[in-house]
C-alpha positions as a LaTeX table, in Angstrom:
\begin{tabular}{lrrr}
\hline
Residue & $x$ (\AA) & $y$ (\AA) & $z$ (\AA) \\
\hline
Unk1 & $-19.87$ & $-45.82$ & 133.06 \\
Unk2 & $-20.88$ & $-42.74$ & 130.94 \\
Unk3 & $-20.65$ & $-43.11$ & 127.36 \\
Unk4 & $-20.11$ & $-40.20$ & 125.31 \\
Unk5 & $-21.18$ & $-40.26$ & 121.51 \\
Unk6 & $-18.78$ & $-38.36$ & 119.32 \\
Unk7 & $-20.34$ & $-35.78$ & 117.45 \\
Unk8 & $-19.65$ & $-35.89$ & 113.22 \\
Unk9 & $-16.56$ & $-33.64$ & 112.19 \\
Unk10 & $-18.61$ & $-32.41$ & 109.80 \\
Unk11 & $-21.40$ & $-31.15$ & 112.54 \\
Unk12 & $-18.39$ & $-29.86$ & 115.14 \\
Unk13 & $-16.72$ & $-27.43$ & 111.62 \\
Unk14 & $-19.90$ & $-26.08$ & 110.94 \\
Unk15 & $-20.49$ & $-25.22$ & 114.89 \\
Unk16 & $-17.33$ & $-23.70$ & 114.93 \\
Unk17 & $-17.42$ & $-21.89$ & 111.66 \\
Unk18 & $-21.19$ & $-20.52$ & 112.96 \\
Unk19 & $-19.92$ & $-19.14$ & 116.15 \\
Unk20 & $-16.85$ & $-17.99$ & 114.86 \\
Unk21 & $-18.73$ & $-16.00$ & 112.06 \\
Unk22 & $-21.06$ & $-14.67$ & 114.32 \\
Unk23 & $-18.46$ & $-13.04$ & 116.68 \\
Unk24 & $-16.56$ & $-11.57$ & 114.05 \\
Unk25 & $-18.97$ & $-9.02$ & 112.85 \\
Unk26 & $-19.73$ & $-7.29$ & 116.04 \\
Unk27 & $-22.17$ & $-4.14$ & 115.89 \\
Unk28 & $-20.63$ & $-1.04$ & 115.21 \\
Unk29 & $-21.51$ & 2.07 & 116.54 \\
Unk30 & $-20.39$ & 5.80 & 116.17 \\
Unk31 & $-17.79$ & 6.15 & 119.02 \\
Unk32 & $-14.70$ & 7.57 & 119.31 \\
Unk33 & $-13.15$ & 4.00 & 118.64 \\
Unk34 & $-15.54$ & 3.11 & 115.78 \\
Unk35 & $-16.27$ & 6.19 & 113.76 \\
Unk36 & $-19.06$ & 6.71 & 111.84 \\
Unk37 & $-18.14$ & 8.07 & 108.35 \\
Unk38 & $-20.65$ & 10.03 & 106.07 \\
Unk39 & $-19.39$ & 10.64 & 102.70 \\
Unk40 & $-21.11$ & 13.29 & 100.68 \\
Unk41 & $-21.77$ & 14.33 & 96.65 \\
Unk42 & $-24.29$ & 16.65 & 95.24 \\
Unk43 & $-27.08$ & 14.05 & 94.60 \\
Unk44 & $-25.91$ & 10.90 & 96.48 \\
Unk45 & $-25.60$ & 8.82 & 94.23 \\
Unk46 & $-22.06$ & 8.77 & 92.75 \\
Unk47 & $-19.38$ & 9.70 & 94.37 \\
Unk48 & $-20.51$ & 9.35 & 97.74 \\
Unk49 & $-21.38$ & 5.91 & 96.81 \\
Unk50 & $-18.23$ & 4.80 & 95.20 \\
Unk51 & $-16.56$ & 6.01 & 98.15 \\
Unk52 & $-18.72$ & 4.05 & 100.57 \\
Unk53 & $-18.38$ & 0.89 & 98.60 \\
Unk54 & $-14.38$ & 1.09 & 98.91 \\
Unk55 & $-14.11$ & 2.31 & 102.52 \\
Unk56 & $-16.54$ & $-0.62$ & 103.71 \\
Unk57 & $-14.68$ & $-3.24$ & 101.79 \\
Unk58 & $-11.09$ & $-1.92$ & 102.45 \\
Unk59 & $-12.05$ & $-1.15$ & 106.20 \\
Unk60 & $-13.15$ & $-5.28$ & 106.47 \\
Unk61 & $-9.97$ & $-5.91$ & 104.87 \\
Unk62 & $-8.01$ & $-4.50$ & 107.17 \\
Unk63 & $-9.70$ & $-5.97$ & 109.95 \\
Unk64 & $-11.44$ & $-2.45$ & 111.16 \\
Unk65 & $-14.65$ & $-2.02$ & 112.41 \\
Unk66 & $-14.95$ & 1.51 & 110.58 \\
Unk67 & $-17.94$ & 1.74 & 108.72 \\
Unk68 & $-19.47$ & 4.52 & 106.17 \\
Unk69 & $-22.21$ & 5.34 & 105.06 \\
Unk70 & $-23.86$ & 7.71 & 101.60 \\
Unk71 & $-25.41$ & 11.09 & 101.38 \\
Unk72 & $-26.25$ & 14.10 & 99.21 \\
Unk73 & $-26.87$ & 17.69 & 99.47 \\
Unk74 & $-29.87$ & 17.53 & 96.74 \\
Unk75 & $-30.56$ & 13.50 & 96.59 \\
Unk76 & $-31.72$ & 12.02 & 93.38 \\
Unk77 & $-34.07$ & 8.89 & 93.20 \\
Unk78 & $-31.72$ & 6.18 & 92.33 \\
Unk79 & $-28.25$ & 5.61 & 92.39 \\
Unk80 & $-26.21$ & 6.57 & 89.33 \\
Unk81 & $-26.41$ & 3.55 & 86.81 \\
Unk82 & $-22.53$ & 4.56 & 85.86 \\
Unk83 & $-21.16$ & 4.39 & 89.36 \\
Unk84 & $-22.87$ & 1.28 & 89.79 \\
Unk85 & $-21.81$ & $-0.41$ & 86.82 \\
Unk86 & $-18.33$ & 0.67 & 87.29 \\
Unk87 & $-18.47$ & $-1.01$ & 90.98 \\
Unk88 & $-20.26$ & $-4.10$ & 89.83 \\
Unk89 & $-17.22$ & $-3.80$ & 86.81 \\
Unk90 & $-14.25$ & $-4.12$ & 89.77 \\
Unk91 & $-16.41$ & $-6.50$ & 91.85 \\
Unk92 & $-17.41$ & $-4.35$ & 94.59 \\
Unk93 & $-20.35$ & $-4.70$ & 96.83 \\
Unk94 & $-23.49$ & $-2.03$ & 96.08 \\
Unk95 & $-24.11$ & $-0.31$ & 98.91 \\
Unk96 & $-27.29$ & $-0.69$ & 100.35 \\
Unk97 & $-29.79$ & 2.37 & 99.91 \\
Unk98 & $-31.22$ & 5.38 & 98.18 \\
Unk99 & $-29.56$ & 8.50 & 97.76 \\
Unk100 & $-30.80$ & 10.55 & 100.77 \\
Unk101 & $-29.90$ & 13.81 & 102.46 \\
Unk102 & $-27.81$ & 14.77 & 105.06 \\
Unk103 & $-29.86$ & 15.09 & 107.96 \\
Unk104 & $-29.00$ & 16.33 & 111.22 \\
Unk105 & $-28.77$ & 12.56 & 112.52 \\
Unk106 & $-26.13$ & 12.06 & 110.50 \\
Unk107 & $-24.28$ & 15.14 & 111.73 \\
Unk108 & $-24.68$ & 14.06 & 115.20 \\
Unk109 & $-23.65$ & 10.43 & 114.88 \\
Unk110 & $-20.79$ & 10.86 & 111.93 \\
Unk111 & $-17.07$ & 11.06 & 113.27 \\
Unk112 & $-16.06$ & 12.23 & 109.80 \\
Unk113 & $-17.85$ & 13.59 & 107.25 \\
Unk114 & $-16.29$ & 14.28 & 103.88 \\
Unk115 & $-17.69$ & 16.34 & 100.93 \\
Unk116 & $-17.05$ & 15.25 & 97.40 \\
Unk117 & $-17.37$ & 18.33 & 94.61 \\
Unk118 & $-20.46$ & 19.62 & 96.99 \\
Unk119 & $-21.15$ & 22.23 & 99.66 \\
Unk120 & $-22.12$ & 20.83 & 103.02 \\
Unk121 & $-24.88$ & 22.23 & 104.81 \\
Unk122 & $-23.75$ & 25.26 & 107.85 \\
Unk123 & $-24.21$ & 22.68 & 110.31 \\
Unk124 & $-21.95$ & 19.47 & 108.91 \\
Unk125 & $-19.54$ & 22.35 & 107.95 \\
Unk126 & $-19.68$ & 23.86 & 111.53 \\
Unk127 & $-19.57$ & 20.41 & 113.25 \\
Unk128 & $-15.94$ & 19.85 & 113.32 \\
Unk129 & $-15.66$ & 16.76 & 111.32 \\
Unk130 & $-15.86$ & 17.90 & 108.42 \\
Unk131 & $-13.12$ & 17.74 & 105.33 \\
Unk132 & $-13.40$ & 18.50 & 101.47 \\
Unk133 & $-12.28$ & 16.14 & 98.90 \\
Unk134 & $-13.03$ & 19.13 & 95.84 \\
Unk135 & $-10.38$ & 17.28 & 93.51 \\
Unk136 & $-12.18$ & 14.55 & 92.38 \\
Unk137 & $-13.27$ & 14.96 & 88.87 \\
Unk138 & $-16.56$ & 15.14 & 88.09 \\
Unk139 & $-16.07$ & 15.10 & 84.13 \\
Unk140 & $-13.65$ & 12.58 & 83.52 \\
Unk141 & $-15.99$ & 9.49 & 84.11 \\
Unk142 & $-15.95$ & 6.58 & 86.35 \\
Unk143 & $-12.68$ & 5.26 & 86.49 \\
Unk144 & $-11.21$ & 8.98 & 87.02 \\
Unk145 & $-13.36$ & 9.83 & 90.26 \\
Unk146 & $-12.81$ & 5.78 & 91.14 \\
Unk147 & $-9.11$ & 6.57 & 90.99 \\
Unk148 & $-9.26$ & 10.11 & 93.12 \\
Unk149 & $-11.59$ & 8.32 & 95.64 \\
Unk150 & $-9.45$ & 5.76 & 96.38 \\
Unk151 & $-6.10$ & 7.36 & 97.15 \\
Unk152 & $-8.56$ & 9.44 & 99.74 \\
Unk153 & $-10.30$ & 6.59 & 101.46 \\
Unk154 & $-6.83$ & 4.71 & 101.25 \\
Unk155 & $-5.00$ & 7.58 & 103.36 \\
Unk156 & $-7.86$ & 8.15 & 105.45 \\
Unk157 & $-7.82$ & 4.24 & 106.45 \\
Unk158 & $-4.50$ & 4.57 & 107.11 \\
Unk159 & $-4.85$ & 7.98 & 109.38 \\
Unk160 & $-7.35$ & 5.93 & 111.48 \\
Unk161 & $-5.40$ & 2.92 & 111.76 \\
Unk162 & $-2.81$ & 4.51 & 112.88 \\
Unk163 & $-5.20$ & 6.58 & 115.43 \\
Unk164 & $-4.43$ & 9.71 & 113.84 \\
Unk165 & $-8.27$ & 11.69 & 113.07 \\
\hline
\end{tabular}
């Protein structure tokens, strides 16, 4: 007769919990299912961000595996303390990162790339995929370009959800 010990509850939940966890954040890659999105400001470190921070977190929300990422046209050194105290403010994640420019990489892998207030370099511009967002503020602080960004990343989620790019 075989005699089968019975593992604590406690030890099973935590098994399950792990391996659930860990197959519900699968890698995502820039494919035609799983775009790539590269938003854009002048010096990466504002707009672009806040607009990262909301797409990611919105995007998990919804159970998407759309992911974005930050750029600028003429990158700063640090992220803007403003946009980053307004996002800590409404509990939002940081993005991870320095502002950086928009390289050709980024052309090439990005499904979407979106300007905010900023001119996009010939080849983003002549790539196909990519769309202006010129009306949000840049003068009216935080909360202003906060608001503008979010009624754009909220109908963009819901273009891609519903498979319409």
């Amino acid at each position: 007769m075989v005699t089968i010990k019975r593992a604590p509850l406690l030890v099973v939940a935590v098994l399950l919990m792990t391996a659930s966890a860990s197959s519900a954040q699968p890698a995502v890659r820039a494919t035609a299912a799983n775009p790539a999105v590269v938003f854009v400001c002048e010096h990466g470190a504002a707009k672009s961000v806040i607009a990262t921070a909301y797409f990611n977190k919105l995007a998990a929300e919804r159970g998407l595996p759309y992911r974005a990422t930050f750029r600028g046209t003429s990158p700063q050194e640090a992220l803007s303390v403003r946009a980053v105290a307004g996002l800590k403010a409404d509990g939002i994640a940081i993005p991870q990162g320095a502002p950086t420019a928009i390289g050709d990489s980024d052309i090439t892998s990005a499904t979407h790339i979106f300007a905010i207030g900023c001119a996009l370099p010939a080849a983003a511009r002549s790539s196909g995929k990519a769309q202006d967002w010129s009306d949000v503020p840049d003068d009216q602080g935080y909360e202003a370009q906060r608001d503008a960004i979010v009624r754009h990343v909220k109908e963009l989620l819901d273009q891609l959800q519903r498979g319409v790019q």
